[in-house]
C-alpha positions in Angstrom: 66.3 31.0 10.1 68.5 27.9 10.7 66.2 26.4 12.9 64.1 26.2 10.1 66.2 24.7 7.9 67.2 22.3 10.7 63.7 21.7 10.7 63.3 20.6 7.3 65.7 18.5 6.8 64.5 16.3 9.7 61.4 16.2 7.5 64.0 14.7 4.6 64.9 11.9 7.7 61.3 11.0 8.0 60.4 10.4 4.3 63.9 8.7 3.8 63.3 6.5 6.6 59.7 5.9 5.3 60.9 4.9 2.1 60.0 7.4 0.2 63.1 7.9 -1.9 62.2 9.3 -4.8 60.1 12.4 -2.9 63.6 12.6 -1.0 65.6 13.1 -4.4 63.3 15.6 -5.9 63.6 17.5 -2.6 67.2 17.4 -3.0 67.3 18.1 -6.8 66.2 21.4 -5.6 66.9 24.4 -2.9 65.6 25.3 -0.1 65.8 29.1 0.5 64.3 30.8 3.9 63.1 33.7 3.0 61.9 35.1 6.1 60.6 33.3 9.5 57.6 33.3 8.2 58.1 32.0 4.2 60.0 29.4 2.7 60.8 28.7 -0.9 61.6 24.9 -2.5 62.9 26.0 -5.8 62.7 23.8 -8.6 64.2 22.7 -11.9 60.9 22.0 -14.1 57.4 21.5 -13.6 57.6 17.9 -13.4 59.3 18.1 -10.1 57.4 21.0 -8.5 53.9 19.3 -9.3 55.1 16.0 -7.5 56.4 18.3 -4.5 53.3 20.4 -4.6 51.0 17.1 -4.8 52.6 14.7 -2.5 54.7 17.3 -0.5 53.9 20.1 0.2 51.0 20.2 2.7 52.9 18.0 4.9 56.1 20.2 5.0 53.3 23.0 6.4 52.3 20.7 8.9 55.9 19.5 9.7 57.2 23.1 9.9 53.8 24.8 11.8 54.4 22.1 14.6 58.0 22.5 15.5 57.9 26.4 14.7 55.2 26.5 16.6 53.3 29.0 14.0 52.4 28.6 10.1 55.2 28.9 7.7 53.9 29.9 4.1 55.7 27.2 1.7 56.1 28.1 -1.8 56.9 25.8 -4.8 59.2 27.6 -7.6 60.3 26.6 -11.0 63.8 28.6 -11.6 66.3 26.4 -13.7 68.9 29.2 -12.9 68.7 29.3 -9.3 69.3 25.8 -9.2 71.7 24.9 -11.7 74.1 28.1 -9.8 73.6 26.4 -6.7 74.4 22.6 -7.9 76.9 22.4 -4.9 75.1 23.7 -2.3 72.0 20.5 -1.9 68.5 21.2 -0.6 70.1 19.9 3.1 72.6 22.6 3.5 72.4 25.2 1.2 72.6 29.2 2.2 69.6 30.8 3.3 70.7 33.4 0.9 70.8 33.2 -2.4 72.4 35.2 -5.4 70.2 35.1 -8.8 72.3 34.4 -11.9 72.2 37.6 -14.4 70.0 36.5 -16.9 72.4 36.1 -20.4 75.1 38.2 -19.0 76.4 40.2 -22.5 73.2 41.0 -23.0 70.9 44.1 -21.6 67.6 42.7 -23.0 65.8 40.4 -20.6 65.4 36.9 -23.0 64.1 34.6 -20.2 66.5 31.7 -22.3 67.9 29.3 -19.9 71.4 29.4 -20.9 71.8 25.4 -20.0 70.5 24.9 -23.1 72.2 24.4 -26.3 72.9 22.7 -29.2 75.8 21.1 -28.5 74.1 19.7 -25.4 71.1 17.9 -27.3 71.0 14.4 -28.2 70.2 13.9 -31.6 68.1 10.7 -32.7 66.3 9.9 -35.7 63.0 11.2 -34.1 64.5 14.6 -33.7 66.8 14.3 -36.6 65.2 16.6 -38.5 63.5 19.0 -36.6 67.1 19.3 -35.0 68.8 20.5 -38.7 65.8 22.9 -39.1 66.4 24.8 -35.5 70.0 25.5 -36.5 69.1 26.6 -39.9 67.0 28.8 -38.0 69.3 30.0 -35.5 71.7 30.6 -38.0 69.7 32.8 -40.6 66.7 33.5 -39.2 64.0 35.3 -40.6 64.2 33.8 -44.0 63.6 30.0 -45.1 61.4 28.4 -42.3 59.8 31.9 -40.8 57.8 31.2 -38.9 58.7 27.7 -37.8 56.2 25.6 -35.7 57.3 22.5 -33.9 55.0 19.8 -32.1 55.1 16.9 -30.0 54.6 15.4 -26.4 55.4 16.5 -23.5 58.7 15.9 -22.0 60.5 15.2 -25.4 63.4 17.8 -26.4 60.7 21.0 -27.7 61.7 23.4 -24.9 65.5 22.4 -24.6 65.4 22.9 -29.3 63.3 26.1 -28.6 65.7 28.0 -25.9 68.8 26.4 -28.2 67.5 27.9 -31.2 67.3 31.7 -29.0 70.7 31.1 -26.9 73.0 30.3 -30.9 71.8 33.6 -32.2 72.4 35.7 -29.0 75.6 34.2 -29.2 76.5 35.6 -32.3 74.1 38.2 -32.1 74.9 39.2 -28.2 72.5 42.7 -28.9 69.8 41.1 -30.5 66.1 41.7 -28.8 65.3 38.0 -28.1 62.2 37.0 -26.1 61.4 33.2 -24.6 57.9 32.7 -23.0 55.2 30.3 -22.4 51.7 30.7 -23.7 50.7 31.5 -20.2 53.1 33.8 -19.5 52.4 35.7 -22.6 48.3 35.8 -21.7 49.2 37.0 -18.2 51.1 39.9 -19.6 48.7 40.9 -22.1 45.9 41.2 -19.2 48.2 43.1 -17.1 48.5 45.2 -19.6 45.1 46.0 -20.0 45.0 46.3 -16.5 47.4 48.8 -16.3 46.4 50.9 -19.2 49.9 50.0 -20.7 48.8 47.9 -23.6 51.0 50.3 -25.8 54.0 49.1 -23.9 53.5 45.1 -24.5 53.1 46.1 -28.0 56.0 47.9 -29.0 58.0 45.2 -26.5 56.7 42.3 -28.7 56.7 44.2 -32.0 60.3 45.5 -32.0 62.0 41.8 -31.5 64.3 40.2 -33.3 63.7 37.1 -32.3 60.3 35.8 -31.1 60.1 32.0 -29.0 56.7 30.9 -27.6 56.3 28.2 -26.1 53.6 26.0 -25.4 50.9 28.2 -27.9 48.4 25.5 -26.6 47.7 27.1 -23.5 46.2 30.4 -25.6 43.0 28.5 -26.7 41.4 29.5 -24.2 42.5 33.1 -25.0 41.3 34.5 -28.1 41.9 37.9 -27.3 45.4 37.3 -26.8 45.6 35.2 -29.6 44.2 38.1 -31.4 46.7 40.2 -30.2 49.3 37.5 -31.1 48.1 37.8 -34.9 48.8 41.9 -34.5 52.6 40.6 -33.6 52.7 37.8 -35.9 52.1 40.3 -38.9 54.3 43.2 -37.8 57.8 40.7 -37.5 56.7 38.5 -40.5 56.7 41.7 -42.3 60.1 43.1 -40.6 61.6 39.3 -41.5 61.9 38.7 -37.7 62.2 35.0 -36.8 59.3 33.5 -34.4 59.2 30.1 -33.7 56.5 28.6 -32.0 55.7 25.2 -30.0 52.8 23.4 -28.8 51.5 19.8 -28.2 49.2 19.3 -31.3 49.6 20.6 -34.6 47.9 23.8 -35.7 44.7 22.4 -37.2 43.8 20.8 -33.8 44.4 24.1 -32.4 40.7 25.0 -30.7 39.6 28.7 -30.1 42.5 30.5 -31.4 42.3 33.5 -34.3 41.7 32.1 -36.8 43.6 34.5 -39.2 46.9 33.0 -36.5 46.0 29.3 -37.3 45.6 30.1 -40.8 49.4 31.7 -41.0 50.5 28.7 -38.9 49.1 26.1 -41.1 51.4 28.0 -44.0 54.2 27.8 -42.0 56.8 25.0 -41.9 55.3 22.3 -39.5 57.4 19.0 -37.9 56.8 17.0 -34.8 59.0 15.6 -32.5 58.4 11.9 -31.8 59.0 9.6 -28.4 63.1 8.9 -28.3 64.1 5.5 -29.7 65.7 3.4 -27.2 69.3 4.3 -28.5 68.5 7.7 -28.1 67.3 7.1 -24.6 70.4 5.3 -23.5 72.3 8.6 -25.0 70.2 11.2 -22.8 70.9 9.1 -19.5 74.7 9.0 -20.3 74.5 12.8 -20.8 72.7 13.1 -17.9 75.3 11.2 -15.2 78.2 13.3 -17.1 76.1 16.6 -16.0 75.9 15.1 -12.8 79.7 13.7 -12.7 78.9 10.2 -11.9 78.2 6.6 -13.1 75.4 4.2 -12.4 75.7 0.2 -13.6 75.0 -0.3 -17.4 71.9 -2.5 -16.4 70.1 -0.3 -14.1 70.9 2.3 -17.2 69.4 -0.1 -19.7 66.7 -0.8 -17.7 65.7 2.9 -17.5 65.8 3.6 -20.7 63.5 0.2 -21.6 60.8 1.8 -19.1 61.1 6.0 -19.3 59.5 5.7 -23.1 57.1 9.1 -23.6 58.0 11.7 -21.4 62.4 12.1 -21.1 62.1 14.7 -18.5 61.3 11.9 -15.9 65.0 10.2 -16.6 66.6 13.1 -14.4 63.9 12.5 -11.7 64.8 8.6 -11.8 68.3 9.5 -11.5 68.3 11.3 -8.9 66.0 8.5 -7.0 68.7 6.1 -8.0 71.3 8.3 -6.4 69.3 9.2 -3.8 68.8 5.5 -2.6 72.6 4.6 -3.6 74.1 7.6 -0.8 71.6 7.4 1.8 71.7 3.4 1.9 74.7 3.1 1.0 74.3 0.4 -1.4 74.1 -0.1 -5.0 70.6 -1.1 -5.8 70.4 -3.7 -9.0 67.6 -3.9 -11.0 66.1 -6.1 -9.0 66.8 -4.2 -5.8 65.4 -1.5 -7.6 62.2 -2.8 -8.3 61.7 -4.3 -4.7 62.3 -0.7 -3.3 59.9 1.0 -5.7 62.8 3.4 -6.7 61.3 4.1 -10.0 57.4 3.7 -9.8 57.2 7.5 -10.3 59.1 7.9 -13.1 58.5 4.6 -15.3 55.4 5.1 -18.1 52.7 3.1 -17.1 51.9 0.2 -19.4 48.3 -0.6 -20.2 47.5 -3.5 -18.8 45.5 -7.0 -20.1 42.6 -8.5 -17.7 41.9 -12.0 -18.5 42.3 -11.7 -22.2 42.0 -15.1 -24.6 44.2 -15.9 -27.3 40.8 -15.7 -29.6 40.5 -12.3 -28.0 43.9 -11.0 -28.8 43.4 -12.5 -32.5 40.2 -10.9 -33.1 41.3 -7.0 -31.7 44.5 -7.5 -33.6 43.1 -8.7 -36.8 40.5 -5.9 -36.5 43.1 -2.9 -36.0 45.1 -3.9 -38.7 42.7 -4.7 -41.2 43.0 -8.6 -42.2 41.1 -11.6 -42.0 42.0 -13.8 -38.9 42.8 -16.7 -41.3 46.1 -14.9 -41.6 47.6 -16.0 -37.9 47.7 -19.4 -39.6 48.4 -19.0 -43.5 51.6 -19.6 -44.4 51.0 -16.5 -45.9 54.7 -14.7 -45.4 54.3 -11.1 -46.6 56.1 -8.1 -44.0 53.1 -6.8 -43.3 51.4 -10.1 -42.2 54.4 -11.0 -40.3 54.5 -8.0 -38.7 50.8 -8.8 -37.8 51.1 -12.0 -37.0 54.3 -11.0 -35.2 52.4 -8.5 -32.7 49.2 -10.7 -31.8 52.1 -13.4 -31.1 53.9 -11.2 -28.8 50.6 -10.1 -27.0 49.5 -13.9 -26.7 52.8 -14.4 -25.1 52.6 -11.4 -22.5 49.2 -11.3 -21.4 47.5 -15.0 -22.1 48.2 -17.6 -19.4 48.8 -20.1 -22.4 52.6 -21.7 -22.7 54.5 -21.4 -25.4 53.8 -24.5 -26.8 50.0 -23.9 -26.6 50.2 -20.7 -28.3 52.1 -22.2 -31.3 49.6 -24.7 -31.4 46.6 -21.4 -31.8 48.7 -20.0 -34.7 50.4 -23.1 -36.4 53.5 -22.6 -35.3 56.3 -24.2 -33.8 57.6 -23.4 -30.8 61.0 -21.7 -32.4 58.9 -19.4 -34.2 56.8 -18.1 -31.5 60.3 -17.4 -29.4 61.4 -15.5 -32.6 57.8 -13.7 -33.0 57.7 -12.3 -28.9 61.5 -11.5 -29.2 61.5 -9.4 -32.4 58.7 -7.8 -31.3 60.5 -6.8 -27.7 63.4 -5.7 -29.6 61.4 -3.2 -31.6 59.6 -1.8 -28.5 63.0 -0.5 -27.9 63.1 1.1 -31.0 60.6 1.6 -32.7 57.9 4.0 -31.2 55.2 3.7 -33.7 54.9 0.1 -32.9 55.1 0.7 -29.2 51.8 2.8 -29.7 49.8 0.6 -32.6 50.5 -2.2 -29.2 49.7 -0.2 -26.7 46.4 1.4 -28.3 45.4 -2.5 -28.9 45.7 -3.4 -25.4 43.8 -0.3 -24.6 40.9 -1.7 -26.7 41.8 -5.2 -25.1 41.1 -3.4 -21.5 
């Protein structure tokens, strides 16, 4: 059993001394459990971590372990937020092979599947969640009678899990006997069919049917189940008619729902409906800083800025980049800067990919730009000065500026400009990509049509 722990973390030696510091901070965010000579476990805190471990990981760790074990070892990749945040002391390099599983919301003898991490108090609040955020504590706090059922939407990676579980972990609180049930949309199919299975499709019933508090989660995964979205429907009616809050998430809204009852959608498209947007900058600088106080450390206020400038769509990476950074910073002992950073590659994981520009004119940019927003290409140099127009004009500037090979000078000259105002155009621009996330996407689907 140690062996093969000693085993594995000479694998950890390899990849650091490879470079590969980001695969050796996931690996580390995590825990290593031997289960028997034979199986291993890595145990993870989210999906985003065990798909990169399973994708880039885990057949070499076979073939690592099979060679100095001198027979296979079965390698399994986890997702248990529990086991990991109890064992926050003990790192993937040394912890027990042994290891005690947290009682799941200890007061209470129903089994929730809430992750008692998190909370309320514990989410950032920005103006893209501002009001979503209100509407989960209205809920948590009288459920069952304004916003029931509510429904909540957005990408990936945003805040929709950490409001849902929030919104079920307040009420237990003050509720600590309440019948409250958290799972995913896959979970919920695979318990319907084993029910069916079993001939015990009376028991999933009465389960679902008799809670006080219902929290789905990702309902986009039952589109491709519409017998248990019929099922879901059966549920649906009996708590809406016992006043029983259900809240439900998903990535799209309901009417882009595909293949699901359509009695469901049709009670869904009644219900109260708000969507999560991309984190502002601001916001973004606020979740890192919550981050290194979970993690009881600092990193320099420029590598900090410079994540949050470049982690834009999905938040759950920031924790991954993190733990690259502090991965790098104790095994090198050094203190990468920004530019260190980039020339060790410490964030290309984590960092959302910008579209890129191939060769693209000025004319080019003027013409896709113009064509998006709806004007005339005279306007780039009217002296037409109207927010919308500048706002226009503002944009093509900035994307002259990023991806034409033309100086400054030359690209004033395209839009009748002077050289001031074309430094004032790119700049205001930049400062709004930190901000401003419908912008960031109006530029990013133009350069996608550039492309």
């Amino acid at each position: 059993m140690e062996k093969i722990k000693e085993y594995f973390n000479e694998f950890l030696e390899i990849i650091s001394e490879n470079g590969e510091y980001a695969g050796v901070a996931l690996l580390k965010g995590s825990v290593f459990r031997v289960d028997d000579e034979y199986n291993v476990s890595i145990i993870c805190s989210g999906d985003f971590a065990a798909n990169h471990i399973k994708k880039d990981f885990l057949e070499r760790i076979e073939i690592y372990l099979k060679d100095k074990c001198s027979h296979d070892i079965n390698v399994q990749v986890l997702v248990d937020v529990n086991i990991v945040n109890d064992n926050e002391e003990e790192s993937i390099s040394d912890n027990a092979s042994e290891i005690t599983v947290a009682e799941d919301n200890t007061k209470n003898k129903y089994k929730s599947n809430l992750n008692e991490y998190f909370k309320f108090d514990n989410f950032i609040e920005g103006s893209n969640n501002k009001f979503v955020f209100a509407a989960a504590k209205l809920v948590a706090e009288k459920p069952g009678r304004e916003y029931n059922p509510l429904y909540i939407y957005g990408s990936v990676g945003i805040g929709k899990t950490h409001l849902l579980q929030a919104i079920g972990n307040y009420y237990l609180e003050n509720n600590p006997d309440a019948k409250v049930n958290y799972i995913d949309g896959s979970g919920f199919r695979d318990e319907y069919i084993y029910g069916l299975q079993t001939k015990k499709s009376d028991n999933f019933k009465k389960k679902y049917k008799s809670l006080d508090m219902f929290l789905l989660d990702d309902l986009q995964l039952l589109e491709s189940a519409q017998e248990t979205s019929k099922e879901l429907f059966e549920i649906f009616q009996a708590l809406d008619n016992g006043c029983k809050q259900m809240v439900f998430v998903s990535d799209k809204p309901p009417k882009e729902l595909r293949n699901i009852e359509a009695r469901l959608k049709n009670r869904f498209e009644k219900s109260l409906i708000l969507s999560i947007e991309p984190p502002q900058y601001e916001t973004r600088l606020a979740i890192i800083e919550r981050k290194l106080i979970d993690l009881n450390t600092t990193i320099d206020e420029e590598v900090i800025k410079y994540m949050a400038e470049n982690i834009t769509t999905d938040v759950r990476k920031i924790e991954g980049a993190i733990r690259a950074y502090l991965s790098v910073r104790d095994l090198m002992k050094i203190t990468p800067t920004v530019e260190e950073c980039d020339k060790l590659n410490i964030f290309k994981d984590y960092f959302t990919n910008k579209p890129k520009l191939k060769n693209a004119t000025i004319k080019e940019i003027k013409k896709i730009v113009a064509d998006y927003y709806g004007i005339e290409m005279s306007a780039f140099t009217s002296s037409e000065r109207t927010k919308f127009i500048a706002k226009v004009r503002h944009v093509a500037v900035y994307l002259a500026c990023e991806y034409s090979k033309k100086s400054v000078t030359e690209i004033g000259l395209e839009f009748n400009r002077d050289h001031a105002s074309i430094i004032h155009a790119r700049e205001k621009i930049k400062e709004e990509l930190k901000s401003d996330s419908h912008v960031a996407r109006e530029i990013n689907d133009i350069i996608s049509s550039l492309s």
